[in-house]
C-alpha positions as CSV (number, residue, x, y, z in Angstrom):
1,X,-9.4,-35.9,63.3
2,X,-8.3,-34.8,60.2
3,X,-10.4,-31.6,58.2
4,X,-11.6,-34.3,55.7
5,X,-12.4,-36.6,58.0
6,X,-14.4,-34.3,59.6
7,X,-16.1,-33.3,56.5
8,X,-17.0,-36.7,55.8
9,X,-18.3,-37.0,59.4
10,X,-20.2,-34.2,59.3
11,X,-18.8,-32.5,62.3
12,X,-17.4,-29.3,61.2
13,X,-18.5,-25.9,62.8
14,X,-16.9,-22.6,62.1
15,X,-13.7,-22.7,63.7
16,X,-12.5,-25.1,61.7
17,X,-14.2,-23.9,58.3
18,X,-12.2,-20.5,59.3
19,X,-9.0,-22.4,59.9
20,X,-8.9,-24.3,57.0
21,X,-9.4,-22.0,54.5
22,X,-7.1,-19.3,56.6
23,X,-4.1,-21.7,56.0
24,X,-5.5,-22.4,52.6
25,X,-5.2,-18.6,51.9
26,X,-1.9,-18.3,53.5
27,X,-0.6,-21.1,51.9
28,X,-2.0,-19.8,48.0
29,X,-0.8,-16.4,48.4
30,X,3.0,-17.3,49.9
31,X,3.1,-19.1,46.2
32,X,1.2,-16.1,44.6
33,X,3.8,-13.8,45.8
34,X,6.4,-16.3,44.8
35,X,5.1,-16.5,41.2
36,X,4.5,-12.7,41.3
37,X,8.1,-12.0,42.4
38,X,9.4,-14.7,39.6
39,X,7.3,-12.8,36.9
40,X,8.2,-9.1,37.8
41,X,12.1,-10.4,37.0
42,X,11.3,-11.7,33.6
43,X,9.5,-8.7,32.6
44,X,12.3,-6.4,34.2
45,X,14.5,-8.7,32.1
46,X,12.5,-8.4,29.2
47,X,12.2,-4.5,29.2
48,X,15.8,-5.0,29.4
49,X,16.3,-6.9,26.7
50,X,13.8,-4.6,24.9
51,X,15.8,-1.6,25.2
52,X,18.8,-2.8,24.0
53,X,16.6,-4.0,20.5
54,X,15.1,-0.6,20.4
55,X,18.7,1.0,20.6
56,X,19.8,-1.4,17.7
57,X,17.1,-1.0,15.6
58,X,17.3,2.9,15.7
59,X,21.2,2.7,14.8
60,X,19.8,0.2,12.1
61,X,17.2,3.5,11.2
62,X,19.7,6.0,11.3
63,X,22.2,4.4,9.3
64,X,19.0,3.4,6.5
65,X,18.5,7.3,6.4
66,X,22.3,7.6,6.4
67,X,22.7,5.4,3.1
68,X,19.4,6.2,1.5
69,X,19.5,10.2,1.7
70,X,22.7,11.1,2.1
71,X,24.3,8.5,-0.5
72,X,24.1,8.4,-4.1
73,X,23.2,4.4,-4.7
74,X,22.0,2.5,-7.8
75,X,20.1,-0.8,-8.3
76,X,21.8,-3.8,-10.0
77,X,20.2,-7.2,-11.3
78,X,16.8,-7.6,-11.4
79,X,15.4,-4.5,-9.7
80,X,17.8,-2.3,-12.1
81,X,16.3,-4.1,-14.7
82,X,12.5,-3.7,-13.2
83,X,13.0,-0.4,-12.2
84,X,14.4,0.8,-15.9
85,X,11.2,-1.2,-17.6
86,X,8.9,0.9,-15.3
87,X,9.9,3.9,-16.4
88,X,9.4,2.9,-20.3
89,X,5.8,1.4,-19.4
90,X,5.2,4.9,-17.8
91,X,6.5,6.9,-20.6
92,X,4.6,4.8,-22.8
93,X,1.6,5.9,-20.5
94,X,2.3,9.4,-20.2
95,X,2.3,9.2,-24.6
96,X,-1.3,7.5,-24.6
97,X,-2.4,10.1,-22.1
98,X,-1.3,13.3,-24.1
99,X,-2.6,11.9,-27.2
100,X,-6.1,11.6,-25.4
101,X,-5.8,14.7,-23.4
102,X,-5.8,12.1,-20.0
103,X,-4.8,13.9,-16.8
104,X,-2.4,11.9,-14.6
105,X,0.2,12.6,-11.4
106,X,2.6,10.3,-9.5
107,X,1.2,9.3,-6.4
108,X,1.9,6.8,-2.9
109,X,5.6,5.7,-3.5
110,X,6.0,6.8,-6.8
111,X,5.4,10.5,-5.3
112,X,7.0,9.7,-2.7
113,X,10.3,8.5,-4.3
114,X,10.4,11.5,-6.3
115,X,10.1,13.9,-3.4
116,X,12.8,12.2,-1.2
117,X,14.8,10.4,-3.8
118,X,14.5,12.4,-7.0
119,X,13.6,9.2,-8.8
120,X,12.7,5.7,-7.0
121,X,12.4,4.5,-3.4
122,X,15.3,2.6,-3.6
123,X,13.8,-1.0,-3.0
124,X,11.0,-0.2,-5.3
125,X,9.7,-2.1,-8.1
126,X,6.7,-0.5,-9.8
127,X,5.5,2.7,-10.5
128,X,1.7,4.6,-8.7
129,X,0.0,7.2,-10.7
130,X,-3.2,8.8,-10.1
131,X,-6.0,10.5,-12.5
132,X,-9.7,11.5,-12.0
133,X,-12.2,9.1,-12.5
134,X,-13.5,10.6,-15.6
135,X,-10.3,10.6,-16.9
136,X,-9.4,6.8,-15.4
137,X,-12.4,6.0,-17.6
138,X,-11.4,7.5,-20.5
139,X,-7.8,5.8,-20.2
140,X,-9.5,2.1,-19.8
141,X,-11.3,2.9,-23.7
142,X,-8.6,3.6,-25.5
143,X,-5.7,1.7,-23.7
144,X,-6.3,-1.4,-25.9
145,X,-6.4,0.2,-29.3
146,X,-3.1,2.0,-28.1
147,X,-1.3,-1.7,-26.9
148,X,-2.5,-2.8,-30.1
149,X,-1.2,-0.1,-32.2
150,X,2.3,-0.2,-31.1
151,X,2.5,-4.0,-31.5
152,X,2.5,-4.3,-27.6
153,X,-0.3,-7.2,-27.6
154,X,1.0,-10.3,-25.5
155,X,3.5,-8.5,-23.6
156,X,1.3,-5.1,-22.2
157,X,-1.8,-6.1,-20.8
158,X,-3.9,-3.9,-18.4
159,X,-6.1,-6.5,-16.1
160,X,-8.8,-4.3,-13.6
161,X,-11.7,-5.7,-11.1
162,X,-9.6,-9.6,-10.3
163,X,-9.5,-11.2,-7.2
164,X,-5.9,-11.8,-6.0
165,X,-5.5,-14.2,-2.7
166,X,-9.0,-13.5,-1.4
167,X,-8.6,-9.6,-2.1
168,X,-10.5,-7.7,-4.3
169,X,-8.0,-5.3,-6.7
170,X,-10.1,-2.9,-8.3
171,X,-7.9,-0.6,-10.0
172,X,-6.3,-0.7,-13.5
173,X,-2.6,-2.1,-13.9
174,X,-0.9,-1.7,-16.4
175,X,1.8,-4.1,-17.0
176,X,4.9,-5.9,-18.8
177,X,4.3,-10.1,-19.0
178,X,6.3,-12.2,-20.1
179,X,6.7,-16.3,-20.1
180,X,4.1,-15.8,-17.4
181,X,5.9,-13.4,-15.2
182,X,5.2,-9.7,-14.7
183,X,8.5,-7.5,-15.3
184,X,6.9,-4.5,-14.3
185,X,3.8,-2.5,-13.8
186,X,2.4,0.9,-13.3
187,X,-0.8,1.1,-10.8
188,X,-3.4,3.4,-11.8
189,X,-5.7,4.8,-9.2
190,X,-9.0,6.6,-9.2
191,X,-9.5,9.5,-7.5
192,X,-13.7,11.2,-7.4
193,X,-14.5,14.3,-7.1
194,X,-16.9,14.6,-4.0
195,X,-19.8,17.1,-3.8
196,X,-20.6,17.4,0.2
197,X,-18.5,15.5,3.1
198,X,-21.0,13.4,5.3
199,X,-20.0,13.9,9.0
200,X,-18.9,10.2,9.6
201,X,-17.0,10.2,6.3
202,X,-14.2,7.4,7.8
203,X,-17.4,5.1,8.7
204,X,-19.4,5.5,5.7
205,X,-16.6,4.9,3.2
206,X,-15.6,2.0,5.0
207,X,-18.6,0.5,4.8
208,X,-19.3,1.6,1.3
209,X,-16.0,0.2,0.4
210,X,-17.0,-3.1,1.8
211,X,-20.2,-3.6,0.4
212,X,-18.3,-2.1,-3.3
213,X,-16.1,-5.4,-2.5
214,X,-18.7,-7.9,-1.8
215,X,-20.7,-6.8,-4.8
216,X,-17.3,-7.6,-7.1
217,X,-16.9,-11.2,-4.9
218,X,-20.4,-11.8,-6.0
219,X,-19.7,-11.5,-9.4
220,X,-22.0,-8.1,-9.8
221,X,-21.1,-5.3,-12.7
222,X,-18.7,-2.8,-11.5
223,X,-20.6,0.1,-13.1
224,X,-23.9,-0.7,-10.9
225,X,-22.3,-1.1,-8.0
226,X,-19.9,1.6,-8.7
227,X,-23.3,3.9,-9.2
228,X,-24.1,3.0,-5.3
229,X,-20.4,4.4,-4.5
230,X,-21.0,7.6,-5.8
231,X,-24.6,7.9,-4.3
232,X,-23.6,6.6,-1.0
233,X,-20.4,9.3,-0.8
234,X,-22.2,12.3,-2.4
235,X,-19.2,11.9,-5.4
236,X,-19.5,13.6,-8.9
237,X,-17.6,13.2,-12.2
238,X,-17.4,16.6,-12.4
239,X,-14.5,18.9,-10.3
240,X,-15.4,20.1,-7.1
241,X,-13.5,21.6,-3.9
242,X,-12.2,18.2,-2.6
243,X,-11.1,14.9,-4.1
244,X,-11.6,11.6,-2.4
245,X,-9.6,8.1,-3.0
246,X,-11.4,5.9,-4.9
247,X,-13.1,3.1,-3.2
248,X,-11.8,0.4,-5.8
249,X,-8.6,1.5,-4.6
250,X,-7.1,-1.6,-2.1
251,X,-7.2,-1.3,1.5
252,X,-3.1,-1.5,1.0
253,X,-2.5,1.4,-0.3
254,X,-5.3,3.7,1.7
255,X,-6.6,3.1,5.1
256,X,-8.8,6.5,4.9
257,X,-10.8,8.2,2.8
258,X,-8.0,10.6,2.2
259,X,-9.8,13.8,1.6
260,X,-7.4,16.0,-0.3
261,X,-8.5,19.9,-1.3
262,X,-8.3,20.5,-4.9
263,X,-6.7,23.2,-5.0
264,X,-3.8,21.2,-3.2
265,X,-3.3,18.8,-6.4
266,X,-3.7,21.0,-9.4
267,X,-2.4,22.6,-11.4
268,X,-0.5,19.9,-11.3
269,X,3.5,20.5,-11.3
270,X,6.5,19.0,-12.8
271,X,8.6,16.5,-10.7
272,X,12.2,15.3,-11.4
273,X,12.0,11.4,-11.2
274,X,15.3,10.0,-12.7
275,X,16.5,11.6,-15.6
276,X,12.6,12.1,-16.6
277,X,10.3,14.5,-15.2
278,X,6.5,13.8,-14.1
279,X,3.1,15.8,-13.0
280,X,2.7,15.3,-9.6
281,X,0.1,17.0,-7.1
282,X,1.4,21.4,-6.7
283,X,1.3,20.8,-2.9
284,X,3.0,17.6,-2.6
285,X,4.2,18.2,0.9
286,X,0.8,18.4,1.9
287,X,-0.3,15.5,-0.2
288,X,2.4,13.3,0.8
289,X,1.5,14.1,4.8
290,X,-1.7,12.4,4.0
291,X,-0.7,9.3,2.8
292,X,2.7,8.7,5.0
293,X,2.2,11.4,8.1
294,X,4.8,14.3,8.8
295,X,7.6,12.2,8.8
296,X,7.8,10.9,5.2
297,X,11.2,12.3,4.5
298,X,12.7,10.0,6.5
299,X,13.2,6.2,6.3
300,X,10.8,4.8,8.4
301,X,11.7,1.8,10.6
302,X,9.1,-0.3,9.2
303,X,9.6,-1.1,5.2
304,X,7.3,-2.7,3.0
305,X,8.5,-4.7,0.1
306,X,7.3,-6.6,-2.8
307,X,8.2,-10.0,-3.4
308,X,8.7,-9.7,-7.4
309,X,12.2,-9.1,-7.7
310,X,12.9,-11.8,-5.4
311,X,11.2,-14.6,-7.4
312,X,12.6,-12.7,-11.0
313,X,16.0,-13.5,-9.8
314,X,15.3,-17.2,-9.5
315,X,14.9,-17.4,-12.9
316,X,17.2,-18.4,-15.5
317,X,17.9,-16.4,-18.1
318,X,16.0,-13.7,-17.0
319,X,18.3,-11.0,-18.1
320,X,17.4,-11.5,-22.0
321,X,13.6,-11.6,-21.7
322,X,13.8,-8.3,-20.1
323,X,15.9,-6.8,-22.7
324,X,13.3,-8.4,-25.4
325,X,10.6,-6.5,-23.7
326,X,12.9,-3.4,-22.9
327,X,13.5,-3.2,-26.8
328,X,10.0,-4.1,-27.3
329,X,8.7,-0.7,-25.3
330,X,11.3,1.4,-26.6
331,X,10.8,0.9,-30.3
332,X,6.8,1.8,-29.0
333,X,8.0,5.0,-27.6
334,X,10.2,5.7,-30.0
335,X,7.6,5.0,-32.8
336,X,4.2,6.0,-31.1
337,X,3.4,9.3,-33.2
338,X,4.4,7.9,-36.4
């Protein structure tokens, strides 16, 4: 009688119970072992195969560093053309912000680029400055009169607080536009001055960042909500022994609060970028550790990239409009004290 029929009969006693499930369990783990034996050669294949990737992507890292540090190379095309437009919307910048006694520095790859590369990281495509938030302030009154001014109107424009792809972008950017397309731009970010460090800084700016973003989804006036910010964080206006990123700074650019010592950014020191030179922060070793980690002289193995270039050199034609709006922000430069 088979087990089942004896299960349907109603007959079973132990023995059987125990010899059934015995050749069950024999039977489940000879294919258990099989399977287990099968898997532990793929992943010993795998960690094979990983190895050899690893090895090819450091040769791939060591010949980035090779090229990008110890050669001298130049952008063509569109990024040349991007690249050489940034620095005229900067200069432009750095001529409103003397005029109005605004303090600003380079900062995240602009910084970066001029530490490493003397001028641009070379895939780069904008510029990143920083100033203090009474001085970002100060810069968002009188930008308009100054776009105005130089007959920049239609071409500079300087959007702040939009929602781009579900993301809140908070901070001011200043930018070229042209038949719809943006040429080039220079971020501006806030940086507060903060009175006292709360002891779960990381967790209470993260959640005062969040709420700072939900207020903006909902529609709510940046000033009030920015007023919770600066009670939530203990931040001032006025300096103080540490500086803090500003919360309306994207979650892109700063994972941290990124506590920097003042001390460690001003005064504030000249910086060869290009054939120009730039503030940047007087510790910039230091400042640059923050952001990237100790390695920031090197290529990393990871690279982030923006996609405007790309979708520039689709275009038609695109070499003339940028020379109408390179001629267009020189003759500004050039004519911006008269």
């Amino acid at each position: 009688m088979s087990f089942r029929d004896k299960l349907k009969g109603k007959v079973l006693d132990s023995s059987d119970m125990y010899n059934h499930y015995k050749n069950e369990s024999e039977i489940m783990s000879a294919e258990l072992a099989e399977e287990i034996k099968k898997l532990k050669k793929e992943v010993k294949s795998l960690k094979k195969k990983q190895k050899k990737t690893d090895k090819t992507l450091k040769s791939y890292n060591r010949l980035f560093n090779k090229l990008y540090l110890d050669y001298e190379l130049t952008p063509k095309g569109a990024l040349k053309y991007t690249q050489n437009l940034c620095l005229e919307l900067i200069d432009f910048i750095e001529k409103v912000c003397k005029k109005h006694d605004i303090t600003f520095w380079l900062d995240c790859g602009s910084a970066l680029g001029a530490k490493r590369h003397g001028g641009y990281v070379p895939w780069d495509d904008d510029m990143d400055i920083s100033m203090p938030r009474r001085d970002y302030m100060k810069f968002k009154e009188v930008i308009n009169d100054e776009i105005k001014r130089c007959n920049l109107e239609g071409i500079v424009g300087h959007p702040e607080c939009r929602i781009f792809n579900n993301r809140v972008i908070g901070f001011v950017t200043v930018s070229v536009k042209f038949s719809r397309n943006i040429f080039g731009a220079v971020d501006i970010f806030p940086m507060d001055y903060i009175s006292e460090i709360p002891e779960d800084i990381e967790e209470t700016y993260a959640t005062t960042r969040d709420a700072f973003n939900d207020d903006i989804f909902a529609g709510k006036d940046k000033t009030e909500s920015m007023k919770k910010v600066y009670k939530s964080l203990n931040l001032s206006l006025d300096k103080t022994e540490y500086m803090i990123i500003g919360v309306d700074t994207p979650k892109g650019k700063v994972n941290s609060p990124r506590i920097t010592e003042t001390e460690r950014v001003f005064p504030l020191m000249q910086m060869k970028f290009a054939d120009r030179n730039y503030p940047c922060p007087n510790d910039l070793d230091h400042y640059l550790t923050q952001i990237y980690g100790e390695d920031f002289k090197k290529i990393p193995q990871r690279l982030n990239f923006h996609n405007r270039v790309d979708k520039l050199k689709e275009r038609e034609g695109f070499e003339e409009e940028f020379e109408k709006c390179l001629k267009l922000l020189k003759k500004a430069n050039e004519n911006f004290e008269k």
